[in-house]
C-alpha positions in Angstrom: -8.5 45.0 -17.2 -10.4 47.7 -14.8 -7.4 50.2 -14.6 -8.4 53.6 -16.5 -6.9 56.0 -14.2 -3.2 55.8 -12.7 -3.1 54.0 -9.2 -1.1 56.8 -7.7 -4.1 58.5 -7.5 -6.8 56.6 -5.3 -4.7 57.6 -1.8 -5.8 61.2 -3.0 -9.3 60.3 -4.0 -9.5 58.2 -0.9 -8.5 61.1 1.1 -11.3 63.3 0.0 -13.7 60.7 1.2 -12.6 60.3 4.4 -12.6 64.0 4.9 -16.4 64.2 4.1 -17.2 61.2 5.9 -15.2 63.6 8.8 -17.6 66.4 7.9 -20.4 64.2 8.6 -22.6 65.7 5.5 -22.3 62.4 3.0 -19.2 60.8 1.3 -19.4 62.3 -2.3 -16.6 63.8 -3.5 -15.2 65.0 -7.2 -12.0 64.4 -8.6 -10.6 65.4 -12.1 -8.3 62.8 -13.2 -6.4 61.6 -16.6 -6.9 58.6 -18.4 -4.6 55.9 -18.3 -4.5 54.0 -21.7 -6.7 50.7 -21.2 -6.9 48.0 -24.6 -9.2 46.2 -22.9 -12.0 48.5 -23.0 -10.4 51.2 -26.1 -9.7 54.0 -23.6 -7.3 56.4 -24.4 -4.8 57.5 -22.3 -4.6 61.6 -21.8 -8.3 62.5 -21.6 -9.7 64.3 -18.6 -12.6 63.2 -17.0 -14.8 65.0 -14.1 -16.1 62.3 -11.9 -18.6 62.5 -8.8 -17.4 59.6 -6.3 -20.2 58.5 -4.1 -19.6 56.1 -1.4 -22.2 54.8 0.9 -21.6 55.7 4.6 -23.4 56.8 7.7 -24.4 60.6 7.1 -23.8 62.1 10.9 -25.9 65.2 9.8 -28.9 63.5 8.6 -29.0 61.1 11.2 -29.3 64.2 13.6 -32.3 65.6 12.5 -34.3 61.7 12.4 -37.1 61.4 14.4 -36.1 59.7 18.0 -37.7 56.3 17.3 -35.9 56.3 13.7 -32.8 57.4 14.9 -32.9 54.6 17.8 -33.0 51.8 14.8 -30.5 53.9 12.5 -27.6 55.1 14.8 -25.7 52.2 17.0 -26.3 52.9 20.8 -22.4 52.2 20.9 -19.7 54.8 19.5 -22.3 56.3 17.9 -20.0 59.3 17.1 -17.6 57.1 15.0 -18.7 57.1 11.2 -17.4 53.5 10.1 -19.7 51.7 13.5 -22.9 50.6 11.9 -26.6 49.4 14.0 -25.5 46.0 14.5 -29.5 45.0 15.4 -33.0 45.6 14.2 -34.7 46.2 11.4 -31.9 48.6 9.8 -28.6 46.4 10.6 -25.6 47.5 8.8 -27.7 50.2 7.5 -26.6 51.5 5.1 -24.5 48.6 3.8 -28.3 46.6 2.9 -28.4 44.6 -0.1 -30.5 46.1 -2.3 -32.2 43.2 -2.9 -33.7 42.7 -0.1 -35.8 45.9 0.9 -38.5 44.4 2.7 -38.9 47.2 5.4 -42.8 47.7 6.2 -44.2 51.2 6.7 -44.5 50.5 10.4 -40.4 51.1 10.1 -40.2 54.6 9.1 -42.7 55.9 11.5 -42.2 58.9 14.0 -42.4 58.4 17.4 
């Protein structure tokens, strides 16, 4: 039921991503793609559609200009320069695959020092 676009697509859209994860400035990319036609939810098939993809991921330039004590909690101490390893510990683990229902950072966490 979820198809709207073609499947031979996502290795391109996919593609993109990983080449701005590469660049290290944040995974959003856009893709124009066609409609593929979908009775389950009325769509059309033929109509071209602009869309901004934006996947969460660790954001290399960013994490660069954190202060020290933020970047210690943020950036694993490990392969840091690998985008896909996450902090593993601490206050921020996984960051920034959190559930959003559970932000219960204190203030104390996004101090400089």
């Amino acid at each position: 039921h979820n198809h709207v676009f073609s499947r031979f697509v996502f290795p391109f859209v996919v593609d993109k991503m990983q080449k701005a994860q590469a660049k290290g400035t944040g995974i959003v990319v856009k893709s124009k793609l066609k409609t593929i036609r979908n009775k389950w939810w009325g769509i059309p098939a033929g109509h071209t559609v602009e869309i901004a993809w934006v996947y969460l991921g660790r954001v290399r330039e960013w994490e660069k200009r954190l202060p020290k004590k933020l970047y210690k909690q943020l950036v694993p101490s490990e392969n840091e320069e690998k985008p896909n390893v996450l902090v593993n510990t601490g206050p921020f683990k996984n960051f920034p695959h959190i559930p959003t229902d559970e932000l219960n950072y204190s203030p104390e966490n996004g101090k400089n020092g």
